[in-house]
N, C-alpha and C positions, 0 to 999 in steps of 0.2 A: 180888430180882434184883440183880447184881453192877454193877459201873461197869465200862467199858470204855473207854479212851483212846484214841485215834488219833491221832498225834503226829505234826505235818506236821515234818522236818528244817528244819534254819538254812540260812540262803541259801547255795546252792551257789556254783561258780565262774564264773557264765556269761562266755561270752566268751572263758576263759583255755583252755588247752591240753588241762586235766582238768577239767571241768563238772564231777565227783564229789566233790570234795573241797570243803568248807566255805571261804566267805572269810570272812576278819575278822570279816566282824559278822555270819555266820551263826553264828562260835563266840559270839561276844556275845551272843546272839538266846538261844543253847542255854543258855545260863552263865545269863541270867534265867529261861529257863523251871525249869531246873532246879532252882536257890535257891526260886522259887513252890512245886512242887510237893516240896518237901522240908519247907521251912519253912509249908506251910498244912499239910500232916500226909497229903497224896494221893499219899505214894508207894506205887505198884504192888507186888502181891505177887505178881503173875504178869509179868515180863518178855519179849516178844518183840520182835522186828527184822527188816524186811525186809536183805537182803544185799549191799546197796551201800555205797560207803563212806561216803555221805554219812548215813545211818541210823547207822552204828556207830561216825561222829562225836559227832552228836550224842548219841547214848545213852552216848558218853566222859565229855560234860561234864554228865550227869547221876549217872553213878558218881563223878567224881569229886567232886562237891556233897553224894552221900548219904555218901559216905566222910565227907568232912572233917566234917560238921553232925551225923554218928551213929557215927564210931567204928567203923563197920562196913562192909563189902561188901554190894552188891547182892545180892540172890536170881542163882539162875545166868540167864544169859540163852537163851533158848530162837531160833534162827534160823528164819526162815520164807521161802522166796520166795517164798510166797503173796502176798507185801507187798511186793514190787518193782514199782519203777514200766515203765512198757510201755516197750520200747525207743524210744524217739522220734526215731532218728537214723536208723534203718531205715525206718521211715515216711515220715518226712521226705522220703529220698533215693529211695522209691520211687511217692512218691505229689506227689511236689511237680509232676510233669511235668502230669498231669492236673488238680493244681488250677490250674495258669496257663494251661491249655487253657480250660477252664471257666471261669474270673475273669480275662478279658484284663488288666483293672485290675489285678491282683496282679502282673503282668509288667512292666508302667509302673513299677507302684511299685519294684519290685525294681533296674530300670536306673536309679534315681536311687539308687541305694544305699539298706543296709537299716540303720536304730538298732534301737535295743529296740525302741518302738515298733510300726516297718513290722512286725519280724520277728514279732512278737507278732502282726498282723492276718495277715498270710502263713501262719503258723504255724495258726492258728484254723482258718481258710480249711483247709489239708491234713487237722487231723486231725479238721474233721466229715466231710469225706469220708470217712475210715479210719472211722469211727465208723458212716456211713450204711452199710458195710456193701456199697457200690455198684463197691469198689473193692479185689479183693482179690488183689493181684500173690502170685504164687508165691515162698515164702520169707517171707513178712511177716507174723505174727502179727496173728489177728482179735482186733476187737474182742469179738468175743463170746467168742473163748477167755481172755482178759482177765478179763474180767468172771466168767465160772466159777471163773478162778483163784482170784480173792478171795475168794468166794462161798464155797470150799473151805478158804480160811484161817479166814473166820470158824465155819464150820463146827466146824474144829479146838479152835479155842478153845473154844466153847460147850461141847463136848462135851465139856471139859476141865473142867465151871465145878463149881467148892465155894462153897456158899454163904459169903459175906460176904468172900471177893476178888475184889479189885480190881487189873486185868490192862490195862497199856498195850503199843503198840506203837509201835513207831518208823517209818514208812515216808515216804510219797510222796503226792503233790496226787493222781493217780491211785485208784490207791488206798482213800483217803478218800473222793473220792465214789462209786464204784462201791461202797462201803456204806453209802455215807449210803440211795443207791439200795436196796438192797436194803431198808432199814428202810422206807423212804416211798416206793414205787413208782415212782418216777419214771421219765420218756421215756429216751434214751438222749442225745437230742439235752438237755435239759435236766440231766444227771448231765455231761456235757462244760463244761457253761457251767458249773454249780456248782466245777468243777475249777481252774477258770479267779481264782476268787472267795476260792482258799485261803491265809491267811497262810503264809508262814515261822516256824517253830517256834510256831504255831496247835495249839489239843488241840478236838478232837471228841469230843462223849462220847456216849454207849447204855450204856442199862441192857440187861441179856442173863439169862438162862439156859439151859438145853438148849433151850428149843423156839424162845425169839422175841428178839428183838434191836429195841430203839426206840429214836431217834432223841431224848437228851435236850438235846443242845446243841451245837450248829455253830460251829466257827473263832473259838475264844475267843483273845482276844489280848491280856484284860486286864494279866498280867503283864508285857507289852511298854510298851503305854500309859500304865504309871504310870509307868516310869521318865523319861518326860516329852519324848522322843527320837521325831521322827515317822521318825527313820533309819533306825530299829528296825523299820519296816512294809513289809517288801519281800513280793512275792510269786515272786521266781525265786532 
């Protein structure tokens, strides 16, 4: 069976005007994952990327690490929107009415203004609603069409598989768990909270071939950790 990587992106922009694009030390985040997996010998011979920018940042500062450490160019990169994370802005904006119907508490909180924090319990609160399934406004992509999507990527890949490559992709907290899910059966309500749990520039690994796909190692973040930096451990 081959490795498979799932490579959660370096911290996005939250807060600023374009969430999509990498801050600071998401590129910092990318620039050590990168040197790890160049310099232990784990670069990928099959490349893919979900289609956001913050994916095709990150997979910048891994080309440009394999460039400089080997002289050479990447394998071509193969694009996927199987691997894009759910639109969360749209959910948000269509499901937020009903989570503060249901959670008066989330309303309170809200009128005293929101930090990372609140926004993050506020946040949770809408998208198990989206997730339960219980709420599904016209226009708003399900959860369960979500989760097919992925389902479909991984498909792709497998079906692609020679043995003795080794195939990463670039994507989103999403993402990642709706395969971790798919490897370990998991609830849908526990694949959300697993979501919740995923480093910045984090690698997930499964072993795969055509028929099955298993779960060898969840949100490693070793490469972060030794540089000695707990700065380095963001999860948005």
């Amino acid at each position: 069976m081959n490795d498979l990587y799932l490579i959660r992106h370096g911290q996005a922009s939250f807060g600023k005007e374009n969430y999509d694009n990498l801050s600071a030390l998401g590129i910092r985040q990318s620039q050590v994952l990168a040197q790890h997996l160049v310099r232990t010998g784990k670069a990928p011979q099959e490349i893919y990327s979900g289609c956001l920018e913050r994916h095709f940042e990150t997979l910048h500062e891994y080309e440009a690490c394999y460039s400089r450490e080997t002289g050479t160019g990447i394998l071509p990169l193969i694009k996927l929107d199987f691997f894009n994370e759910y639109d969360s802005e749209i959910i948000w904006q269509a499901l937020l009415p009903a989570a503060l119907d249901k959670y008066p508490d989330l309303a309170v909180l809200r009128q005293k203004g929101v930090d990372k924090k609140a926004f993050q319990r506020i946040f949770a609160k809408v998208m198990e609603l989206w997730v339960s399934g219980s709420f599904e406004p016209l226009g708003v992509p399900r959860w369960s069409d979500f989760k097919q999507r992925v389902r479909q990527g991984l498909a792709m890949i497998m079906s692609k598989y020679e043995a003795g490559n080794r195939a990463a992709v670039f994507t989103s907290s999403g993402p990642i768990s709706a395969a971790v899910q798919v490897a370990l059966g998991l609830s849908d309500e526990k694949t959300l909270k697993l979501s919740w749990q995923i480093f910045n520039a984090s690698v997930t690994r499964f072993k795969y071939n055509q028929h099955e796909i298993t779960l060898t190692g969840f949100n490693d973040i070793t490469h972060l950790e030794i540089e000695g930096s707990e700065n380095l451990l963001t999860y948005q």
